[in-house]
N, C-alpha and C positions, 0 to 999 in steps of 0.2 A: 504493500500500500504506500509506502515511504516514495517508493522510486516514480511511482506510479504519480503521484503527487509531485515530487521535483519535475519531472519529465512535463506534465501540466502547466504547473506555474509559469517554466521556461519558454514552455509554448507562448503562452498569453504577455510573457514581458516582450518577448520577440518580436509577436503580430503587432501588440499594442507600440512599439517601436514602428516597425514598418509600417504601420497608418499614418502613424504623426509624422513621418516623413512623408508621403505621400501628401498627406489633408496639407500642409506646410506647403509641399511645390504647388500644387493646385489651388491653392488663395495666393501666393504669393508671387505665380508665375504668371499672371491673368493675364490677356492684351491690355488693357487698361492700363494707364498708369492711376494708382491709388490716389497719389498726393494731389492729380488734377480735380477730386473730387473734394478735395478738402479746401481749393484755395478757394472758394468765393468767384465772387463778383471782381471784374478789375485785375485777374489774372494774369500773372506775369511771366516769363522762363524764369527770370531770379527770385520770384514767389514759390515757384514750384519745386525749385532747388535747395529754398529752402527749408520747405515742409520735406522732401525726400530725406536732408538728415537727418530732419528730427525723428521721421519716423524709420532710419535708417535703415531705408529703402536702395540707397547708392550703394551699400555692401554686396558682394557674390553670396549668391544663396545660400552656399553651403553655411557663409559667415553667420547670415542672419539665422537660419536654423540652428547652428551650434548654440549662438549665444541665448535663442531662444530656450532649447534644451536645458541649457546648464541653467537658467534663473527660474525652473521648475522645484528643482529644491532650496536654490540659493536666492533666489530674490536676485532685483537688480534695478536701474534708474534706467530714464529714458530721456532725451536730450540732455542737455551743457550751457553754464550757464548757469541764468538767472530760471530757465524754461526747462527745470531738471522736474520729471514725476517718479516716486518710488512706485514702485511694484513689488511688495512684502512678496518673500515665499509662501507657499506658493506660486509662484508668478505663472499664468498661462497667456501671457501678454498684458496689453493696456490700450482699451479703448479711448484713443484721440477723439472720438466724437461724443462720450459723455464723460471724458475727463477723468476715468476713474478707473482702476484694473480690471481687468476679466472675471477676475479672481472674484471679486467683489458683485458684480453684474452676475455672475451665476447663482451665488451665497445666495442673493435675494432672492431669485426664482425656484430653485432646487428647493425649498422644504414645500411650495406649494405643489410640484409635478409629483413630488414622493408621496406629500398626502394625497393628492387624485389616484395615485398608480397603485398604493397599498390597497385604500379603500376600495376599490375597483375590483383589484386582482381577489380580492377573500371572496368577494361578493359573487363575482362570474366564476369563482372555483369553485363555493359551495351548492350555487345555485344550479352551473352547468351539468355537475356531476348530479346531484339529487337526482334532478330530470331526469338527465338522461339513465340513472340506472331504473326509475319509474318507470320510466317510456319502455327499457328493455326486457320488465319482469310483465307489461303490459302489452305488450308486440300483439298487431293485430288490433285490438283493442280500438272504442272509441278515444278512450283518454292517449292512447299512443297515439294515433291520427292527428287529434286536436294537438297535442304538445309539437309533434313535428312540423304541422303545418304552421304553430305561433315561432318555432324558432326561425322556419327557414322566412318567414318575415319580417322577424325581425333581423338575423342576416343579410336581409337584401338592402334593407334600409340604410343612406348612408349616417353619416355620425353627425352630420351636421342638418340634416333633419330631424331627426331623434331628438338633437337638442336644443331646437329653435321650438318642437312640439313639447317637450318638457319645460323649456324657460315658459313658455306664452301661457300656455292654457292651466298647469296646477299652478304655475307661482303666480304671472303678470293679471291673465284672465279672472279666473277662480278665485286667487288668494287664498288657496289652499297653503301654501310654503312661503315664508319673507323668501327677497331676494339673496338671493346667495352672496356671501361677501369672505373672504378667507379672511379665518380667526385661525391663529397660532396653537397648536396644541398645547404649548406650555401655559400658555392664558386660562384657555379653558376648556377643557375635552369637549364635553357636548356639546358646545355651539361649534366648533371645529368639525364634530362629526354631522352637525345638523346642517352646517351651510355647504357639506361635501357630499354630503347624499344624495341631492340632484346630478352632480357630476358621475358619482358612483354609478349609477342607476343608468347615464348615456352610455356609457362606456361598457358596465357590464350586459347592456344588452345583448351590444355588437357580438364579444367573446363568448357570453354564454351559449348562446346561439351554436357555435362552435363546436364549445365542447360538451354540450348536448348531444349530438351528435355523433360525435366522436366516443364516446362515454355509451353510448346505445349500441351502436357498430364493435365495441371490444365488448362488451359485456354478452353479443348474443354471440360472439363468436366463443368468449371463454366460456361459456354458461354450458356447451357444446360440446367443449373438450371431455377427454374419457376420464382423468382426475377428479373433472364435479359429480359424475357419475359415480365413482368409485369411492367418493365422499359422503355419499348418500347414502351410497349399501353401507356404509359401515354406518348408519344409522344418527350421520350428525344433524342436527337442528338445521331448517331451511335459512335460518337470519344468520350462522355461521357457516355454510357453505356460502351463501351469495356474499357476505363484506369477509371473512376471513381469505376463501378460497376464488370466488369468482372478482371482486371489487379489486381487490388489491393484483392481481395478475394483471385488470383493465387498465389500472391507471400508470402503470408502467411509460407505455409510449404519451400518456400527457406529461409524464414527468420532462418531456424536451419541449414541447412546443409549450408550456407554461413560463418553465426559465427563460424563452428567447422572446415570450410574447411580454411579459414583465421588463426584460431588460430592455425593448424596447420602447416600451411605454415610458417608465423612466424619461429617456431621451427626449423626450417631449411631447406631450397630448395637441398636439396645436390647435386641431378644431375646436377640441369641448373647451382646452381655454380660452378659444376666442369668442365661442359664441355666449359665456358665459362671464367674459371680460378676469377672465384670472388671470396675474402676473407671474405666469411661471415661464418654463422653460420654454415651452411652445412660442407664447407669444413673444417674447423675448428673440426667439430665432427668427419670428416674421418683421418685431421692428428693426433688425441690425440688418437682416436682408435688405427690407423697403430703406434702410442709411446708408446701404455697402460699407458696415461695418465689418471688416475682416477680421479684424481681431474675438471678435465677440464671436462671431459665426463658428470660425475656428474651435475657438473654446469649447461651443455649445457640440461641436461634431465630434468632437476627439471625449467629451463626455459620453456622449451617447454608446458610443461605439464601447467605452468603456464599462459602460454598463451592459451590454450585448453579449462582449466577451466574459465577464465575469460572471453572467447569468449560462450563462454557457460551461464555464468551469465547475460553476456549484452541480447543473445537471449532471455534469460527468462523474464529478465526485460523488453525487448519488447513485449512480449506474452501477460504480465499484463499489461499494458499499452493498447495492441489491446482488449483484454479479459479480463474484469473485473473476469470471470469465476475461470481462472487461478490462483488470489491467493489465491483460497481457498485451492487450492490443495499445 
């Protein structure tokens, strides 16, 4: 398990290298030139010339990426002079257009994307899976019927109708729900879970939908197999074959597509945060696009990604743990 585990990490410090290189050329090597967007009005070549050093731009790439690298753990300053900005370690750059580090511009958005993404993901796992093992002890069934035909529409639906019909009609229309406003968990739980519940609720449509599905299709297959069969001759209770011996075999293959659907979400919800005006990550990556803020964009991608690959490592390390099999491979 030891080796299994190093061999993993080294995987993910590698890839996660080879992104950041990669995301690094592709913002930084764009036709554009960056500084032209920064000079205003009454632009000048020695206007331009001079925003290129401050946002020292005029280096060979490799220069600018090394120095970027290294003020990831070290921190580091940005112009000379009287026009010097810290960047604390952390450092994943410094946004010129809102004056302020990356580092900082993410801080504020990330605790609202992780409370949409957590709230979300428990809600569409308990929810998905229920169903769908109802639906698969029901097969055939009116109630299977009706449950599949409510998922695969709510499936089709996209996310930003879901949540223009959940903002208008119980919150705006009805006054069934205030408007949702992010409260900090540390303030105060309940109202934190109370103005994220609308969010919960768009989000887990889409996924439980999903794994509905998914969760019905493995459980009529294992339900099948000669083991449940042979669980039964031996005389064991129906509610301990079906979650001991048929549930837990089903949920195997969600154990992947939940880790990578999580780490994605993470990365940022962008629709439900926009249509529900939260400042998280999502919207955050639409205002730095709509500014051609580089730095920020950056930031927000090399996060994301970092959270994909890490949701990715915890599945694996779940795999070895269920399948001793697995670390051989």
């Amino acid at each position: 398990m030891g080796r299994f585990l190093v061999r993993r990490v080294t995987g993910v410090v590698v890839l996660l290298f080879v992104i950041s290189f990669v995301t690094f050329g592709l913002f930084n090597l764009v036709p554009s030139n960056p500084a032209s967007l920064y000079c205003g009005k009454g632009c000048t070549p020695a206007k331009i010339a001079v925003i290129e050093k401050k946002l020292e731009i005029d280096k060979p790439f490799l220069v600018q990426y090394g120095r970027w690298l290294k003020a990831i753990p070290f921190g580091r300053t940005y112009g000379e002079g009287d026009a010097i900005n810290s960047c604390p370690a952390p450092c994943f750059g410094y946004s010129f257009k809102e004056e302020v580090p990356v580092r900082d511009i993410l801080a504020a958005g990330f605790p609202v994307t992780f409370s949409i993404a957590i709230g979300a993901f428990v809600l569409w796992i308990v929810g998905g899976v229920t169903v769908g093992v109802i639906s698969a002890l029901r097969r055939g069934s009116f109630l299977d019927r009706g449950l599949m035909f409510m998922t695969l529409g709510g499936y089709s639906l996209p996310s930003f109708f879901i949540g223009a019909v959940v903002l208008y009609y119980p919150i705006i229309a009805w006054g069934w729900w205030p408007i949702p406003v992010y409260v900090p968990f540390t303030e105060n739980p309940i109202e934190w879970a109370r103005n994220l519940l609308p969010l919960w609720i768009v989000i887990a449509i889409l996924n439980a939908a999903l794994y509905t599905r998914i969760t019905r299709a493995n459980m009529l297959e294992t339900m099948g197999e000669d083991y449940i069969r042979t669980a039964r001759a031996k005389g064991l209770t129906e509610r301990r074959v079906i979650f001991k011996h048929g549930l837990r075999a089903a949920l195997t293959p969600i154990v992947t597509i939940a880790g990578l659907d999580l780490g994605g979400l993470l990365g940022g919800a962008i629709v439900t945060e926009q249509v529900f005006n939260f400042l998280g990550l999502g919207k955050i990556t639409i205002k730095a696009a709509t500014d051609y803020d580089l730095p920020v964009l950056l930031g927000v991608t090399l996060l994301a990604a970092f959270f994909i690959i890490t949701a990715n490592l915890i599945v694996d390390i779940l795999y070895a743990a269920i399948d001793p099999k697995v670390r051989l491979n």
